[in-house]
Structure formats: structure tokens, C-alpha cells
PDB file with SEQRES, HELIX, SHEET and CRYST1 records, atoms N, CA, C and O in Angstrom:
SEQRES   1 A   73  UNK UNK UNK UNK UNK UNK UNK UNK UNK UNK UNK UNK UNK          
SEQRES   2 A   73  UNK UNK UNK UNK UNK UNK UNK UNK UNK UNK UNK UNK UNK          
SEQRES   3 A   73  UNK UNK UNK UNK UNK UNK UNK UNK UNK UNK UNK UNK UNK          
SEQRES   4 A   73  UNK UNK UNK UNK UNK UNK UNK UNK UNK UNK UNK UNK UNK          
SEQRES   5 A   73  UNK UNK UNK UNK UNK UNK UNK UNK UNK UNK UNK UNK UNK          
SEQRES   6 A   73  UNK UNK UNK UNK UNK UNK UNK UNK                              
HELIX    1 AA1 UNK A   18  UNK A   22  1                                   5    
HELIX    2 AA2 UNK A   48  UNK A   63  1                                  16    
SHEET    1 AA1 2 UNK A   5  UNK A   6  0                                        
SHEET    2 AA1 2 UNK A  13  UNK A  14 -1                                        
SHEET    1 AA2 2 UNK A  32  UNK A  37  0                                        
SHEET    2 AA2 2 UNK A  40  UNK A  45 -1                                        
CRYST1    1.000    1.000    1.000  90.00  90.00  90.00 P 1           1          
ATOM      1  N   UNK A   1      15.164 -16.512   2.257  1.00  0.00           N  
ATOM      2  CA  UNK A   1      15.389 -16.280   0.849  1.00  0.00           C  
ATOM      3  C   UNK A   1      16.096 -14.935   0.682  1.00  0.00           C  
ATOM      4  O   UNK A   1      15.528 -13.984   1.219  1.00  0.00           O  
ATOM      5  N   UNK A   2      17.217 -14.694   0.041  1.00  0.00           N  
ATOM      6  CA  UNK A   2      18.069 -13.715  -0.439  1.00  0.00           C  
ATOM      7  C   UNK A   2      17.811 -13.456  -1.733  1.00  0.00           C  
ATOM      8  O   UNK A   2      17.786 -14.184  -2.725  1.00  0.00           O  
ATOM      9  N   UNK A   3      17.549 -11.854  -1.507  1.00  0.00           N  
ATOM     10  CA  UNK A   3      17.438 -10.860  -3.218  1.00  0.00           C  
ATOM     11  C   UNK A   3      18.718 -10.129  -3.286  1.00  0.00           C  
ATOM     12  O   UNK A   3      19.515 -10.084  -2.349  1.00  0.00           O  
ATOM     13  N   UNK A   4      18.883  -9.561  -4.424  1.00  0.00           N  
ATOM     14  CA  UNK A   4      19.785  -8.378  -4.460  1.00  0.00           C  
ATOM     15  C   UNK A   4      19.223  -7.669  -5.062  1.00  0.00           C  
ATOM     16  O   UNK A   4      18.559  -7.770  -6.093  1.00  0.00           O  
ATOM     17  N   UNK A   5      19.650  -6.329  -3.960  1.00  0.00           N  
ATOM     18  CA  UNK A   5      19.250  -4.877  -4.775  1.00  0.00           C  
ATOM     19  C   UNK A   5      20.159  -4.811  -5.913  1.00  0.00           C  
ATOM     20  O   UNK A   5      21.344  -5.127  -6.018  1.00  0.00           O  
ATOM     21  N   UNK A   6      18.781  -4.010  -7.270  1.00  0.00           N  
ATOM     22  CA  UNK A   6      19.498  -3.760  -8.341  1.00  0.00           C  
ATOM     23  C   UNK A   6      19.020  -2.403  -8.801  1.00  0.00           C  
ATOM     24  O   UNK A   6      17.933  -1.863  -8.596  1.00  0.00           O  
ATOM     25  N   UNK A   7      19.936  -2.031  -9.380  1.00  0.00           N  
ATOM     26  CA  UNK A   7      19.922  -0.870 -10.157  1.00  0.00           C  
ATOM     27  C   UNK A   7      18.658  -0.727 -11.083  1.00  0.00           C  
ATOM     28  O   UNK A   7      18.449  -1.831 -11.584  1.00  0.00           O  
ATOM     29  N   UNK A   8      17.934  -0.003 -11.416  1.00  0.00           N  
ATOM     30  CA  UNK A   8      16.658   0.127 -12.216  1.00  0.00           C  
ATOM     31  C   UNK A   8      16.640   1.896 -12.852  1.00  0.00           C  
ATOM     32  O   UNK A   8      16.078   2.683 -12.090  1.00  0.00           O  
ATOM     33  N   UNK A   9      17.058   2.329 -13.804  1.00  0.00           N  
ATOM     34  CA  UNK A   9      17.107   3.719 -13.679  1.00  0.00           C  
ATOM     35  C   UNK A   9      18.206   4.552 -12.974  1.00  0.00           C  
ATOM     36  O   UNK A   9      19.414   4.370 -12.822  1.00  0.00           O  
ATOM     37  N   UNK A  10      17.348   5.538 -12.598  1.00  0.00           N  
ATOM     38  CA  UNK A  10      17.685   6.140 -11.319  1.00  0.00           C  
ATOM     39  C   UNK A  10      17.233   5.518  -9.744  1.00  0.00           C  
ATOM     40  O   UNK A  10      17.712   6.001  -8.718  1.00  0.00           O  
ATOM     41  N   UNK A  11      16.591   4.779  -9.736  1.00  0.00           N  
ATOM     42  CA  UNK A  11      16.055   3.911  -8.484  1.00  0.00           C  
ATOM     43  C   UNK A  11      16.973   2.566  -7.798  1.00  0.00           C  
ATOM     44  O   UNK A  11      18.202   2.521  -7.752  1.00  0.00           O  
ATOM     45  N   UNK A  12      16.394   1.922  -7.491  1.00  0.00           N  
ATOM     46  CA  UNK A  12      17.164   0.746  -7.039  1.00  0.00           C  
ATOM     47  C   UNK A  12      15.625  -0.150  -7.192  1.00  0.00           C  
ATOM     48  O   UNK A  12      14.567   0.475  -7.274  1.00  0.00           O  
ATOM     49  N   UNK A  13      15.667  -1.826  -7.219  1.00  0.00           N  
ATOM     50  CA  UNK A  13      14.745  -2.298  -6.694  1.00  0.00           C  
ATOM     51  C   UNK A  13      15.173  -4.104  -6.496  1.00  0.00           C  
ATOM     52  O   UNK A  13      16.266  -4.669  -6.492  1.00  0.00           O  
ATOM     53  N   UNK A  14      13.967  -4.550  -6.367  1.00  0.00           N  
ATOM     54  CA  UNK A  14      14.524  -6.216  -5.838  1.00  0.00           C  
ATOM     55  C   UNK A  14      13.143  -6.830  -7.241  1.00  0.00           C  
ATOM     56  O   UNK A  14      12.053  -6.509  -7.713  1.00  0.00           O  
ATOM     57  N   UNK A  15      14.477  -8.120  -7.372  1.00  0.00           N  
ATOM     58  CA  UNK A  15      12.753  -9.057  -8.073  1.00  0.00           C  
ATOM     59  C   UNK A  15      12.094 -10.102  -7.286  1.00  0.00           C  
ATOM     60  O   UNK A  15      12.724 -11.036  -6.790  1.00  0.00           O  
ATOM     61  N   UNK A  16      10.777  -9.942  -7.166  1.00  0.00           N  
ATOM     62  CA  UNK A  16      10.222 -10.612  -5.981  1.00  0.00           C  
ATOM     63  C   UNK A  16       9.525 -11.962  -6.495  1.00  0.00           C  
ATOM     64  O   UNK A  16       8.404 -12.124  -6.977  1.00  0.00           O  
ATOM     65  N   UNK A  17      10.423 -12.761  -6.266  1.00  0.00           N  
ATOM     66  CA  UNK A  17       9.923 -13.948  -6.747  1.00  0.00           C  
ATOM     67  C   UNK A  17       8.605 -14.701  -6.907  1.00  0.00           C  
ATOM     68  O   UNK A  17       7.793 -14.608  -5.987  1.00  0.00           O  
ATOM     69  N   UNK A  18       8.257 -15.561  -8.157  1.00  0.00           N  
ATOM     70  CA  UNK A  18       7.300 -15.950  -8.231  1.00  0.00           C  
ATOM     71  C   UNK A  18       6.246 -16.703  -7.244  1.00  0.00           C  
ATOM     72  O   UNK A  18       5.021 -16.581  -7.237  1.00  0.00           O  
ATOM     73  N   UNK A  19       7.055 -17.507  -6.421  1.00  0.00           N  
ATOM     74  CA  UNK A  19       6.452 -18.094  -5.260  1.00  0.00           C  
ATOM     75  C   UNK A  19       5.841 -17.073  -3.932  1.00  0.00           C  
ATOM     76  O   UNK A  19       4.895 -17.185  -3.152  1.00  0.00           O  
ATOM     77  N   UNK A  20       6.564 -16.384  -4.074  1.00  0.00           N  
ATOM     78  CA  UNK A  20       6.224 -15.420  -3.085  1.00  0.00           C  
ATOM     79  C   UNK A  20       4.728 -14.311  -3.446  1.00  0.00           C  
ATOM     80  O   UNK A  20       3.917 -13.832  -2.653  1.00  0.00           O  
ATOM     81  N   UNK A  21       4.806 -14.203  -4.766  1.00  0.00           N  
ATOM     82  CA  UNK A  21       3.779 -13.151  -5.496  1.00  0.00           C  
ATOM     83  C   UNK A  21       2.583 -14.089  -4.886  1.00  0.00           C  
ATOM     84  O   UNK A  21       1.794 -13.630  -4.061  1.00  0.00           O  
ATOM     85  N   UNK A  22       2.506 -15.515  -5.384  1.00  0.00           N  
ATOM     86  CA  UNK A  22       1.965 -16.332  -5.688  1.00  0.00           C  
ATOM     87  C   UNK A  22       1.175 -16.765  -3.778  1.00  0.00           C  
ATOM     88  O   UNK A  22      -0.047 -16.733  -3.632  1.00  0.00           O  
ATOM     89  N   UNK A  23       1.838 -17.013  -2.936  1.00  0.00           N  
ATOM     90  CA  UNK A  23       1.447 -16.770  -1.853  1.00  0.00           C  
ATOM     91  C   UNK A  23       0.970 -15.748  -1.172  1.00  0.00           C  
ATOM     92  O   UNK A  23       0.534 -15.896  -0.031  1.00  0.00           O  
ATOM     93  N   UNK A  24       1.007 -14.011  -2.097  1.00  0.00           N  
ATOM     94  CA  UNK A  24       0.344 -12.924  -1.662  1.00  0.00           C  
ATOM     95  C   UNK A  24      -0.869 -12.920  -2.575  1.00  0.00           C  
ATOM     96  O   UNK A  24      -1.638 -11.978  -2.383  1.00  0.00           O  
ATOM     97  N   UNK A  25      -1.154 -13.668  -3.404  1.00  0.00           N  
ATOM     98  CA  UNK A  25      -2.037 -13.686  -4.255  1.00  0.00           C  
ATOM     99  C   UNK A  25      -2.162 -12.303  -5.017  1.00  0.00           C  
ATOM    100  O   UNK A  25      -3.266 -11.778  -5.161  1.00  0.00           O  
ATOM    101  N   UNK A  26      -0.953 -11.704  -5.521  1.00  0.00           N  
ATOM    102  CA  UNK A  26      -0.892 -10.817  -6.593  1.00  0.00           C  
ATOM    103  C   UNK A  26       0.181 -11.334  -7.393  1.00  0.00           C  
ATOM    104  O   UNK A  26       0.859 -12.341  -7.185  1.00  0.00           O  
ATOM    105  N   UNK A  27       0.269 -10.205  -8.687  1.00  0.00           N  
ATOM    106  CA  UNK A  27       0.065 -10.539 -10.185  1.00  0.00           C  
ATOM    107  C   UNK A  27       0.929  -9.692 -10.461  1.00  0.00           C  
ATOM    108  O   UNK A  27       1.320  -9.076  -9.469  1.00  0.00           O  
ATOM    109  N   UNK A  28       1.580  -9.291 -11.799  1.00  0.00           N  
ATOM    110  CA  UNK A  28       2.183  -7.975 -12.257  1.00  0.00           C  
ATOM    111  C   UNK A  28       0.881  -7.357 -12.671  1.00  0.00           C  
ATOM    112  O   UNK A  28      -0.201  -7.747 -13.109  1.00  0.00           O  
ATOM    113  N   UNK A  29       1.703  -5.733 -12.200  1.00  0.00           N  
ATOM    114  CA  UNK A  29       0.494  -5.253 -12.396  1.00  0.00           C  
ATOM    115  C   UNK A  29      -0.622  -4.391 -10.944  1.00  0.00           C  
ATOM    116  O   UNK A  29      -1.082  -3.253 -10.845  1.00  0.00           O  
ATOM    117  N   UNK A  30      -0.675  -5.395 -10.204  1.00  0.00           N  
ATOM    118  CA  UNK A  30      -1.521  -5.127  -9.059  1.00  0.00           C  
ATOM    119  C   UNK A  30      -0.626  -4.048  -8.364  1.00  0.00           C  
ATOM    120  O   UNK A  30       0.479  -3.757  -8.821  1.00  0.00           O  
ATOM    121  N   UNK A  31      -1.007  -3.621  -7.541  1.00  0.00           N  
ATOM    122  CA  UNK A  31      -0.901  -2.675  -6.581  1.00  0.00           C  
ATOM    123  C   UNK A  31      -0.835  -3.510  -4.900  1.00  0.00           C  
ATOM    124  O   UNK A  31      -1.674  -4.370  -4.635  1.00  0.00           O  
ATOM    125  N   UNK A  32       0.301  -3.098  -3.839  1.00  0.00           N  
ATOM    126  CA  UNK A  32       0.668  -3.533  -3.006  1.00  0.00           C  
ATOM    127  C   UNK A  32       1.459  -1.992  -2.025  1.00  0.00           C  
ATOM    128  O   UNK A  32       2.138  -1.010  -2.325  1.00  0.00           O  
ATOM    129  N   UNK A  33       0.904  -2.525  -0.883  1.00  0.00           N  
ATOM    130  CA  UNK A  33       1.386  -1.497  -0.006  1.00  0.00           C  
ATOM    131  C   UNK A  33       2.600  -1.747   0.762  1.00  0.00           C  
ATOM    132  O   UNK A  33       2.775  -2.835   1.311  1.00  0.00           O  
ATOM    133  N   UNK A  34       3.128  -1.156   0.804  1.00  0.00           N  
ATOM    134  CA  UNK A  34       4.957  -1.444   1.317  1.00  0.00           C  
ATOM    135  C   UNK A  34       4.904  -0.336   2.684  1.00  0.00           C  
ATOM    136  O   UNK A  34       4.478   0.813   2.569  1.00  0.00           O  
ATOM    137  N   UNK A  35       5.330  -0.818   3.754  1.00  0.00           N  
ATOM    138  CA  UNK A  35       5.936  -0.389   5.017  1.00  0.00           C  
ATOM    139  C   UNK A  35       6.385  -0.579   5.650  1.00  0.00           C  
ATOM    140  O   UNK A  35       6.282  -1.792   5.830  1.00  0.00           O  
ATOM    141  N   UNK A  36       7.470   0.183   6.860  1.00  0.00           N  
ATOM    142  CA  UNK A  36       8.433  -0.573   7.090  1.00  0.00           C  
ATOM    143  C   UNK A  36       8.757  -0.551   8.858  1.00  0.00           C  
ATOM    144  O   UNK A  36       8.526   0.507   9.443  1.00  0.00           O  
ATOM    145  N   UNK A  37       9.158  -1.447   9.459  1.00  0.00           N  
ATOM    146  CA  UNK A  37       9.355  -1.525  10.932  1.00  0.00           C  
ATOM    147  C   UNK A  37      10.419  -1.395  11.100  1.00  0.00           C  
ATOM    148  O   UNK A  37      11.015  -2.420  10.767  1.00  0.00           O  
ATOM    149  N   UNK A  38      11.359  -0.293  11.634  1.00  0.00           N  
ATOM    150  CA  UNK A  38      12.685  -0.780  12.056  1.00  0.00           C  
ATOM    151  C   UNK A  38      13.613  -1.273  10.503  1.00  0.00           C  
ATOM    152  O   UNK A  38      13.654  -0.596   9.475  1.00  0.00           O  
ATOM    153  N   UNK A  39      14.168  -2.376  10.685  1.00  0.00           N  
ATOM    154  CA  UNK A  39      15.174  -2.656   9.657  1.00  0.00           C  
ATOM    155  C   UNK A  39      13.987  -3.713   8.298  1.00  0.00           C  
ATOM    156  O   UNK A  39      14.196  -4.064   7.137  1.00  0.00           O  
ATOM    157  N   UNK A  40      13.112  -3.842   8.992  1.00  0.00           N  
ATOM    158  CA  UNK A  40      11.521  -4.746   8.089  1.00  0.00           C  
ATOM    159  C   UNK A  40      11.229  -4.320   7.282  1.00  0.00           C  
ATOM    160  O   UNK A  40      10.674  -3.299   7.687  1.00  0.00           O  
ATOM    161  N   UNK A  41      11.170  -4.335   6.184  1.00  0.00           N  
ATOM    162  CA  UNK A  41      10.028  -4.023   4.767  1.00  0.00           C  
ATOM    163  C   UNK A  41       8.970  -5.514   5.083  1.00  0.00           C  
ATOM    164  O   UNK A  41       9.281  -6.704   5.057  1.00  0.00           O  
ATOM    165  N   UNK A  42       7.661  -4.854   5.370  1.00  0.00           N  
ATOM    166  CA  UNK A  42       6.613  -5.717   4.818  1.00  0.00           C  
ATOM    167  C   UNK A  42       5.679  -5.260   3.431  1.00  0.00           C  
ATOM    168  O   UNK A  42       5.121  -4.169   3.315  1.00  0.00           O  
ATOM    169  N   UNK A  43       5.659  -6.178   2.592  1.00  0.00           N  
ATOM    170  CA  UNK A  43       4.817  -5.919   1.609  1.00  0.00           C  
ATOM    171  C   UNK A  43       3.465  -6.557   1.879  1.00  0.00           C  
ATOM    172  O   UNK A  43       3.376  -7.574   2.567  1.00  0.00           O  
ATOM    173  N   UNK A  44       2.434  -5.970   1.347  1.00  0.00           N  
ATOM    174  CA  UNK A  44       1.057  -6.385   1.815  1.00  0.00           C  
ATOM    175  C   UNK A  44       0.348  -6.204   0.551  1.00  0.00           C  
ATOM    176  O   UNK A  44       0.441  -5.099   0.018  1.00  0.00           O  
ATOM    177  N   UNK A  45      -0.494  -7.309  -0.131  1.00  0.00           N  
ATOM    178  CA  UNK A  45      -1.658  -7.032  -1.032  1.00  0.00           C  
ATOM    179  C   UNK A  45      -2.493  -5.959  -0.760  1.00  0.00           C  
ATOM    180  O   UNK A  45      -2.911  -5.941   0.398  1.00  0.00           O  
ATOM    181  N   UNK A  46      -2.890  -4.988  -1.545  1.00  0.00           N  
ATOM    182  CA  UNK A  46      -3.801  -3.853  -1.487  1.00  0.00           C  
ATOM    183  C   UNK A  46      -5.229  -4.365  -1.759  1.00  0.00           C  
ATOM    184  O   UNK A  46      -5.466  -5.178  -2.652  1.00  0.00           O  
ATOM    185  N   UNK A  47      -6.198  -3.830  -0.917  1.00  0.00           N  
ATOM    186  CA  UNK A  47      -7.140  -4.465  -1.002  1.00  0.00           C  
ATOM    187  C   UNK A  47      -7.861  -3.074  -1.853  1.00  0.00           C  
ATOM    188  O   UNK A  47      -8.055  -2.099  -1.128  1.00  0.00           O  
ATOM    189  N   UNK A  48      -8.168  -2.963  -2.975  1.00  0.00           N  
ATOM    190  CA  UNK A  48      -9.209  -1.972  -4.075  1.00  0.00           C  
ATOM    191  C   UNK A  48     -10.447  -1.448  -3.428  1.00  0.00           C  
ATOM    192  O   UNK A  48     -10.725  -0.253  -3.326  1.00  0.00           O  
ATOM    193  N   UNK A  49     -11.377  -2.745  -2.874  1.00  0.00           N  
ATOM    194  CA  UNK A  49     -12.472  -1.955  -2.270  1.00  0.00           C  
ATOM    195  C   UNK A  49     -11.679  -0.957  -1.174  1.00  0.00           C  
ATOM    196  O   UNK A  49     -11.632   0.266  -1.305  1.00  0.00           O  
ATOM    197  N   UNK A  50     -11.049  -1.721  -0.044  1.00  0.00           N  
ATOM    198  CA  UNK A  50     -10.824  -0.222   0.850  1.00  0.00           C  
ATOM    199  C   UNK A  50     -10.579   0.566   0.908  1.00  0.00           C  
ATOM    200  O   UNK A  50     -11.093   1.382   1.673  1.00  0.00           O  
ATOM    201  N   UNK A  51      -9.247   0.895  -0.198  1.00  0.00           N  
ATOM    202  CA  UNK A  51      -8.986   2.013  -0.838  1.00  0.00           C  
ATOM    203  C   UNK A  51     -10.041   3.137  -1.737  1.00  0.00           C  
ATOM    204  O   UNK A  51      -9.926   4.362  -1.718  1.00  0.00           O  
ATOM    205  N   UNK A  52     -10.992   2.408  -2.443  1.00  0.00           N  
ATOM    206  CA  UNK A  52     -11.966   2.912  -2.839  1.00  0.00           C  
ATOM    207  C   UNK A  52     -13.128   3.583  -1.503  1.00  0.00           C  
ATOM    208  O   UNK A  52     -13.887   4.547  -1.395  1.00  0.00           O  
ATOM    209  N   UNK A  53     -12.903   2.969  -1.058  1.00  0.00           N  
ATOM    210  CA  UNK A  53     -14.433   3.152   0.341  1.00  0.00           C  
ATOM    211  C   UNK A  53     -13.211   4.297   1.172  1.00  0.00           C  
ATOM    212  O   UNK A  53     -13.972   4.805   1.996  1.00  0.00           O  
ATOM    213  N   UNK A  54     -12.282   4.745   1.341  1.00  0.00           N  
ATOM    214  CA  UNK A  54     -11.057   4.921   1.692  1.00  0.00           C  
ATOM    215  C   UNK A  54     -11.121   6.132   1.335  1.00  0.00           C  
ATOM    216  O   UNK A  54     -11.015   7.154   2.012  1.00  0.00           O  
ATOM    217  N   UNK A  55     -11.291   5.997   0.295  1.00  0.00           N  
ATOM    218  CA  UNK A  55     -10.786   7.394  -0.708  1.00  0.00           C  
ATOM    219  C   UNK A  55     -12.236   8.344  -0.435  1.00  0.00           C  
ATOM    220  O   UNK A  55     -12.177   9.571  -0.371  1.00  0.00           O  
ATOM    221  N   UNK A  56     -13.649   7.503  -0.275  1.00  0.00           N  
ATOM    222  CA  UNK A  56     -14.808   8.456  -0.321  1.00  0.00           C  
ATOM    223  C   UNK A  56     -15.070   8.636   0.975  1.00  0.00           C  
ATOM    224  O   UNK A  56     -16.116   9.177   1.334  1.00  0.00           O  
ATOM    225  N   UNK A  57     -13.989   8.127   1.979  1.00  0.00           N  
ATOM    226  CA  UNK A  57     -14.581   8.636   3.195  1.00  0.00           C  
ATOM    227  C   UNK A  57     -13.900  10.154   3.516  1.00  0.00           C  
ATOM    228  O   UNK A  57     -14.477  11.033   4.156  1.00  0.00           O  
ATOM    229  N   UNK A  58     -12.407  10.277   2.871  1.00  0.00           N  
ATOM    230  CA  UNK A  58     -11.560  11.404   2.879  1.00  0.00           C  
ATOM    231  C   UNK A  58     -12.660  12.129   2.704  1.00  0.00           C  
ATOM    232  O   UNK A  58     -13.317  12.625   3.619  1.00  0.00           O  
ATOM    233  N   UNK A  59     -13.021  12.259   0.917  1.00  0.00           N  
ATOM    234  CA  UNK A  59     -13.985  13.512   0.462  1.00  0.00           C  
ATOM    235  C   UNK A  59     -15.146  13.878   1.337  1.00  0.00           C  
ATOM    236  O   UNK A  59     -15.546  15.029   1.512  1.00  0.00           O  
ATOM    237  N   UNK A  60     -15.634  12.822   1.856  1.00  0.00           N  
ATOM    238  CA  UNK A  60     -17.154  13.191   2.569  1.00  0.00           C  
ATOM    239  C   UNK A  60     -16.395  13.708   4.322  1.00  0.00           C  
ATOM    240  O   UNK A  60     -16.934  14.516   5.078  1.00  0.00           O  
ATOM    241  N   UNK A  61     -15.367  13.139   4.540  1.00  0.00           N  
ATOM    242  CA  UNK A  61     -14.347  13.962   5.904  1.00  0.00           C  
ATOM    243  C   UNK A  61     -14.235  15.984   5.344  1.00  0.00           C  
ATOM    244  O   UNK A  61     -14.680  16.993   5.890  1.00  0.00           O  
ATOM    245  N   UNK A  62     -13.705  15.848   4.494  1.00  0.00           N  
ATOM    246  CA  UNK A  62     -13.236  17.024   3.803  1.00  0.00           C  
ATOM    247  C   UNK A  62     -14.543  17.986   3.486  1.00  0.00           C  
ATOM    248  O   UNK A  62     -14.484  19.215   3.532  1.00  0.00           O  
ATOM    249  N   UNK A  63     -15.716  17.246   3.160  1.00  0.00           N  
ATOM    250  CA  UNK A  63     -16.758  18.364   2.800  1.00  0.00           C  
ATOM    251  C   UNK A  63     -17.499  18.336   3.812  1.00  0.00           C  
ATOM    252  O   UNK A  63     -18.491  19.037   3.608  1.00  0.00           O  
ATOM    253  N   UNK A  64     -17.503  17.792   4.966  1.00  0.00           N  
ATOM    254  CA  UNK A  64     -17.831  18.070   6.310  1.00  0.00           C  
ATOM    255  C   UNK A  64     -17.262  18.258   7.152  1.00  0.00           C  
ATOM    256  O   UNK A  64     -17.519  17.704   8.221  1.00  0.00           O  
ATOM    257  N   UNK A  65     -16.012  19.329   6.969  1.00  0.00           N  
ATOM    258  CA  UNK A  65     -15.297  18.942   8.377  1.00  0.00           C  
ATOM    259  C   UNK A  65     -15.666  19.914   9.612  1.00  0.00           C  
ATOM    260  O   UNK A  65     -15.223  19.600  10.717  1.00  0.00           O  
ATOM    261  N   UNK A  66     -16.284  20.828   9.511  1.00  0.00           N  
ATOM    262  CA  UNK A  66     -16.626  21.724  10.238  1.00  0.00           C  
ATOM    263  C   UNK A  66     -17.987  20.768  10.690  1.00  0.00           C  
ATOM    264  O   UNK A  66     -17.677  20.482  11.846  1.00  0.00           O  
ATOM    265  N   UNK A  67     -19.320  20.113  10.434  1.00  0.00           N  
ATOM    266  CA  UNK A  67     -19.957  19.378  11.344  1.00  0.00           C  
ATOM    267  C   UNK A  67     -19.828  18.264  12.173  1.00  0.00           C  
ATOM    268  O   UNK A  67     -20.437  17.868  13.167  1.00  0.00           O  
ATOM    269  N   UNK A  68     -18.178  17.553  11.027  1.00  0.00           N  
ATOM    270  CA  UNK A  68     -17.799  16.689  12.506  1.00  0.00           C  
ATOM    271  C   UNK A  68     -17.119  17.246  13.186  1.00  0.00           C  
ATOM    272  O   UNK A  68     -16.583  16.568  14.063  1.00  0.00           O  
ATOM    273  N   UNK A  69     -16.837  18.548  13.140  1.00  0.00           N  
ATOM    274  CA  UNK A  69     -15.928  19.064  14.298  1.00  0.00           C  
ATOM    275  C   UNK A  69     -16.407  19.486  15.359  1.00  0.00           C  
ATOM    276  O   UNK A  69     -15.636  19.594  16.312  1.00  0.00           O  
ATOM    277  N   UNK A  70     -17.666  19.816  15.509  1.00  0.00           N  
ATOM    278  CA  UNK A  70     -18.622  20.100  16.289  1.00  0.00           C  
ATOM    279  C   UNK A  70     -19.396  19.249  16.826  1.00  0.00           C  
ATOM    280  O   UNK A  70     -19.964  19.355  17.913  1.00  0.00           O  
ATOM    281  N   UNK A  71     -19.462  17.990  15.741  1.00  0.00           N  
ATOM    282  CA  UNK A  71     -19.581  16.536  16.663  1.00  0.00           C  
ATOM    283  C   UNK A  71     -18.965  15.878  17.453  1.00  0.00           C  
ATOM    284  O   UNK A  71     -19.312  14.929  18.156  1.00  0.00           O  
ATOM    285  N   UNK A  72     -18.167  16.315  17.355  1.00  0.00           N  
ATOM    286  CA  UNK A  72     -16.352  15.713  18.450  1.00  0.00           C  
ATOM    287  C   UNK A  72     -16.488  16.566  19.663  1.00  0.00           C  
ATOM    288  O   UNK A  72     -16.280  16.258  20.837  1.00  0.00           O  
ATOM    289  N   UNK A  73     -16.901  17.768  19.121  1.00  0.00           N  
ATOM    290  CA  UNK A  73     -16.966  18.471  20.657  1.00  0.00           C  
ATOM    291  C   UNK A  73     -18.005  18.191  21.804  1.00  0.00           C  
ATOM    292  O   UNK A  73     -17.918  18.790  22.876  1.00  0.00           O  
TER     293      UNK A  73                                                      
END                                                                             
């Protein structure tokens, strides 16, 4: 399947067709993680809990980092 990049603003972007949303099981709206291999863009559904569980492992990394650092040793 062929998109064309389009102009949006100052940006560029693609419209990602309905069938395709529809097989990632997202929506407008949702949130999706984009990365890329080489010449590859993969897009990937974002999963909320992990990001959430994600996000509180940073803070509890961050307000302990000096006892796991001493646990590593």
C-alpha cells in the first residue's frame, strides 16, 4: 500500500488508512509509538498501562538511585 507525504504546517505527514488503524486496533486520538529500522518506520499501538507502570518505575529509579547503586555493586 502507497501513501504520500503531505505537507501539514510546518511538518510533513502521511494519512494512515482506515483499514490499517483498524488492524492496530487504534482510533483518532490514541497514542502510538513510532520507530524506525534502517529505511522502516514501524508504528506500534501504545499500551497506557506500561507507560503508566513505566513512568512510576522512572520516579521510584530516580528517588533511589543511590540504593540501587549500591545494589548493583
Amino acid at each position: 500500500m502507497n501513501v504520500t507525504i503531505r505537507k501539514i504546517g510546518n511538518s510533513e505527514g502521511i494519512i494512515i488508512p482506515k483499514e490499517i488503524l483498524d488492524r492496530m486496533g487504534v482510533k483518532a486520538g490514541d497514542e502510538i509509538i513510532m520507530t524506525s529500522e534502517g529505511s522502516k518506520l514501524i508504528l506500534s499501538a501504545a499500551d497506557g498501562d506500561f507507560e503508566r507502570q513505566l513512568g512510576h518505575a522512572e520516579k521510584f529509579m530516580d528517588r533511589y538511585k543511590i540504593a540501587l547503586k549500591k545494589l548493583a555493586e
